[in-house]
N, C-alpha and C positions, 0 to 999 in steps of 0.2 A: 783682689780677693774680696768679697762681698763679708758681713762685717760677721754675719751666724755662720760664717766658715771659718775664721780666727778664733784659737783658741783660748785667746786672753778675754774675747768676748761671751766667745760661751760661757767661759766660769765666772765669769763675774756675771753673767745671766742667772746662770745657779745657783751663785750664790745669794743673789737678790730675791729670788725663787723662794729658796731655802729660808730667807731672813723675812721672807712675807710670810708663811705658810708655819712657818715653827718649829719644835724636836721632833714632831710627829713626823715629818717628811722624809724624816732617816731611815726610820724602819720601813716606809711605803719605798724611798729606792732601794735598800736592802731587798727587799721582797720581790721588787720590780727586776735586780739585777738577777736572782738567782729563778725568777719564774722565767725569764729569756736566755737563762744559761742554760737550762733545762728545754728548752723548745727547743734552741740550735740543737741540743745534741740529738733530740728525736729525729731533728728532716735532717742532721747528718747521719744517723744510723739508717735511714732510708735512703739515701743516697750511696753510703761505700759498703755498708756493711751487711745489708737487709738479704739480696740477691747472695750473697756467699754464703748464709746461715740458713737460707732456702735452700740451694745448690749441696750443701755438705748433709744436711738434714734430709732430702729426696733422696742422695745415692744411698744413704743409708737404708733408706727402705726400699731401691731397686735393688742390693746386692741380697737383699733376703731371697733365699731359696722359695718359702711357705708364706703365701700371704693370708691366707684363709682358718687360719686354727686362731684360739682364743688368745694364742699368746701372741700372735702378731698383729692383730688387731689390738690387744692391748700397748702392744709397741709400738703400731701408729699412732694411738690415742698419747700419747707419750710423747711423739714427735710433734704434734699439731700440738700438745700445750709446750713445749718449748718455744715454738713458730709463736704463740699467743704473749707467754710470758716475755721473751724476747721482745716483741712489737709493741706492749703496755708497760714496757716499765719508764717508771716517771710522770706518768701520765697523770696517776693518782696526788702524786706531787704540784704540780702543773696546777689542777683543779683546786688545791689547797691552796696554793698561793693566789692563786684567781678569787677564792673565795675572803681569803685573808685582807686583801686590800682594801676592798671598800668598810670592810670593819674598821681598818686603822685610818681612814680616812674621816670617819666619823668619830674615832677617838681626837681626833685630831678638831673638831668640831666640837666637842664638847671641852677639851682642855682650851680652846678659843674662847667660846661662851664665858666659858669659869674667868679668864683673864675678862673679858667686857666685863664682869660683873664685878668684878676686883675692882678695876679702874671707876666705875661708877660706884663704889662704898667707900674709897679714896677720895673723891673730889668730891662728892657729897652730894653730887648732882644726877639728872640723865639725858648729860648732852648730847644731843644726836649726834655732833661732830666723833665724840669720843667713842660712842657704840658705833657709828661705821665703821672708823678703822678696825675695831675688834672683831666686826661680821664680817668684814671683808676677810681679813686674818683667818676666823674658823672657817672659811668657805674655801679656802686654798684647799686643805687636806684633801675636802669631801672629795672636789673634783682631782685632785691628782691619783685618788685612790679608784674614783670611778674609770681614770683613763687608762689606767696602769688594768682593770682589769676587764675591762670591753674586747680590747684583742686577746688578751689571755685566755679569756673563754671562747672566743672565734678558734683558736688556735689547736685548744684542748678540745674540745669537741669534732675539730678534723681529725684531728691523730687519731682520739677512739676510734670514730667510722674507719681511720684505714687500717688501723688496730684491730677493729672485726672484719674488713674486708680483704688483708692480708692473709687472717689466719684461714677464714675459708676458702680463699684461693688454692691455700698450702693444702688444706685439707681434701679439696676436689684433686686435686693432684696426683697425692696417693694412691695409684690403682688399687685394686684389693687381688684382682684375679679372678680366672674363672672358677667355678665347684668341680 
C-alpha cells in the first residue's frame, strides 16, 4: 500500500501540516469540513430526492381542475418557489463558507507575522534564518485558505446555475391551459 494511503501516514502528515501552519488551521478545516458537508448534501438532493419533489409538486398542479383564474396561477407561483426554495437551500451557506476561508487564512498570516515579529524583539536581532521560518509559518494559512476555497466557489456557483435552471425547468412545465 503506497505510503499517502496508510492512515498512520496521513495523520502524522496533518499533523505536521497543522504544526507548520498554526491554531489558525482549525477553523479553516472546520470551515473546510462543513462547506463539503454542505455540497455533498446539494448533488445528494439532486440525485435521490430532486426528481420526486418535482413529481409530487407537478401532479399537484395536473389534478387542478382550473388552471387559468388568479388563484391557480397564484398556486403555481407557489409551487415553482417551492421547486426554487427546495434547489437553493444551502447554497447561501456554501458561499459563506467559501467566502470565510480566505479571510481566515489571512488571519492566519497576520497571527504568523506577529509571531516573526516576537521572535525578532526576543533575540534582539533580524536574522533572516529566523524571519524565514516565521513567513514560511504565515504563508501556510494564506494558501490552505485559498485552496479550501477555489473549488468551493466552483462548486457554489454550479449549484446556483442548476438552482436557476431547475426552477425554470419546473416552471416551463406547469401548463396553464387554454382560455
Amino acid at each position: 500500500m503506497p505510503n499517502w494511503l496508510n492512515p498512520v501516514y496521513a495523520y502524522q502528515g496533518l499533523e505536521e501540516f497543522f504544526g507548520m501552519g498554526g491554531v489558525v488551521l482549525i477553523p479553516i478545516a472546520v470551515a473546510t469540513f462543513f462547506m463539503w458537508t454542505f455540497i455533498l448534501e446539494r448533488i445528494s438532493y439532486y440525485f435521490f430526492a430532486h426528481q420526486g419533489v418535482k413529481n409530487r409538486l407537478g401532479r399537484e398542479w395536473e389534478e387542478r381542475q382550473h388552471k387559468r383564474s388568479w388563484r391557480s396561477r397564484a398556486i403555481r407561483d407557489e409551487l415553482v418557489s417551492q421547486v426554487k426554495q427546495k434547489t437553493v437551500a444551502n447554497v447561501g451557506i456554501i458561499k459563506t463558507l467559501v467566502a470565510i476561508a480566505p479571510l481566515l487564512g489571512l488571519l492566519g498570516t497576520v497571527t504568523g507575522m506577529i509571531n516573526v515579529f516576537d521572535v525578532m524583539a526576543l533575540s534582539g536581532s533580524s536574522n533572516a534564518r529566523l524571519m524565514a521560518g516565521g513567513v514560511f509559518q504565515a504563508t501556510i494559512p494564506t494558501m490552505a485558505g485559498m485552496v479550501v476555497a477555489l473549488p468551493g466557489l466552483v462548486f457554489s456557483n454550479v449549484l446556483e446555475k442548476r438552482s436557476r435552471r431547475e426552477t425554470a425547468r419546473f416552471a416551463d412545465s406547469l401548463e396553464i391551459g387554454e382560455a
